[in-house]
N, C-alpha and C positions, 0 to 999 in steps of 0.2 A: 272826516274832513268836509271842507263846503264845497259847493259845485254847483253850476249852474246847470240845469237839464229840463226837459220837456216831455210831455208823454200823449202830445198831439201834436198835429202842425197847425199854422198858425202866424198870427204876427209877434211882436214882443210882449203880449201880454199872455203868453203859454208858456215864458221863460219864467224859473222858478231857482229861486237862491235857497240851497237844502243841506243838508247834512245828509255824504255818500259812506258807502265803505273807501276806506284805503286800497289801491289797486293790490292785485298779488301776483306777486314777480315768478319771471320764468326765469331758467337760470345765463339767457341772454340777454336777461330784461335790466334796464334801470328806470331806477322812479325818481324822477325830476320832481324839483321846487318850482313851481310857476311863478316868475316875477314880472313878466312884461307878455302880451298876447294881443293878437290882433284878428279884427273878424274880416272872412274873404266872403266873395260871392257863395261860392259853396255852404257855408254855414249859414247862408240867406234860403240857398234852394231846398237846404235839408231841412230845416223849417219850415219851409213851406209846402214840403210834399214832396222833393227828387223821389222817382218812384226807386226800388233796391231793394237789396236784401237788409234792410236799416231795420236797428233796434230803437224803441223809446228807453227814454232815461240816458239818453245818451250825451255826454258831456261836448260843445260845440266849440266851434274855434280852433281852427288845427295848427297856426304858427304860436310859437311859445320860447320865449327863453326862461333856463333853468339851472339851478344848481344841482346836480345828480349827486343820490344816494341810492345807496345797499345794500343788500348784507354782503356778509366776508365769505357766506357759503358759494357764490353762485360763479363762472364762468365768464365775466367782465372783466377785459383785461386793455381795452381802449382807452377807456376815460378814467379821471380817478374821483373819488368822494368829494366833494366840494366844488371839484370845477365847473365853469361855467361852460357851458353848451346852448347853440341850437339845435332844433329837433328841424329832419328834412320830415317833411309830411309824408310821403310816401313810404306804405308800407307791404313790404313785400315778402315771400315765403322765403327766399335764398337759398331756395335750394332745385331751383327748376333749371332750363338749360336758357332760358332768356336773361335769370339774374347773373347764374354764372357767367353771363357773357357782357354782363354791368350793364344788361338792360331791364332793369328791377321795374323800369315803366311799365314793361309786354309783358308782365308775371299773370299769369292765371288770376292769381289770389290777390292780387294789386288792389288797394284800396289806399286813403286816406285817414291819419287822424280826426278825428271828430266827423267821420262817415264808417261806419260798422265800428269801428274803433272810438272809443272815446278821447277827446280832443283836451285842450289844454284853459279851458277856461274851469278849472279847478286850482286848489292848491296845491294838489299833486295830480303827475300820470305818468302812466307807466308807455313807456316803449322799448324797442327792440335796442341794443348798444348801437349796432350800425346805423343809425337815425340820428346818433348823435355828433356832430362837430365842435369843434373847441370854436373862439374866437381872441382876438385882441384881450387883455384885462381894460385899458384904456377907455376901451367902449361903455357908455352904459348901456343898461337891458334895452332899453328903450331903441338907442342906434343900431346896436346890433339884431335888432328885431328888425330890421329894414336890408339886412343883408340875405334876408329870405326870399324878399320881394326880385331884388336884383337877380339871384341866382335862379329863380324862377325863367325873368325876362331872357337870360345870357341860355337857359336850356331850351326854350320855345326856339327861338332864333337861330341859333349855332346848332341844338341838337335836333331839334325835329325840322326845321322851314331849311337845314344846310345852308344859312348864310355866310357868302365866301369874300373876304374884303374886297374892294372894289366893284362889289355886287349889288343893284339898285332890286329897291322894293319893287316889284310891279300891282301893287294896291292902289 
């Protein structure tokens, strides 16, 4: 499959359009069709240097919409073959006592797509099912790619800053 990846940091001239392997699935895993992606700060600083536990070769760009496939062997029982999905970027172990409590944020192992994890600016990749959400059919990739951004702002705000109606910013 193609992919975009780098194996220095760097500006845009250390991105390289390649032929990877095809991800291989865990039996939680599903591997999406990439049809719409979008580049964040993050896939600027990993480029650049974020210092980490970061591999090269690593595929960047971690919001992606997808059509999810897999095989029939595996423990996917969320999503079905074809549908359309977002992927949340965070990825997390699910099984520590912070996710259990659905805060998959404060996981030990909490990372990012396209940060130790390969991201979505391929034509395929693989993630965990729970990463995955349906949306509208209505939507194209492209709109529904912007429903990432939103959910992002609404858990900054309401989840981490506790914004409570009638409550003014003090910034």
């Amino acid at each position: 499959m193609k992919a975009i990846v780098f194996d220095r940091h760097g500006g845009p001239e250390v991105l390289k359009y390649t032929e990877v392997p095809e991800p291989q699935l865990g039996a939680r895993d599903v591997l999406v069709r990439v049809r719409a992606c979008a580049l964040n700060h993050l896939d600027l600083w990993v480029r650049g240097g974020l210092p980490g536990g970061w591999q090269f070769h690593c595929r960047i760009f971690r919001e992606a919409i997808f059509r999810a496939r897999w095989p029939s062997c595996c423990e996917v029982k969320r999503v079905s073959v074809g549908q359309k999905v977002l992927l949340a970027p965070g990825v997390s172990c699910g099984r520590c006592a912070a996710c259990l409590a659905g805060e998959d944020n404060k996981c030990p192992e909490f990372s990012n797509l396209g940060y130790i994890h390969d991201g979505g600016c391929a034509e395929f990749v693989r993630c965990p099912e729970v990463n995955c959400f349906a949306y509208p059919e209505k939507l194209s990739f492209e709109e529904a790619r912007r429903c990432r951004c939103v959910s992002d702002a609404w858990h900054m705000l309401i989840g981490r800053a506790e914004l409570q109606p009638g409550r003014k910013c003090s910034c």
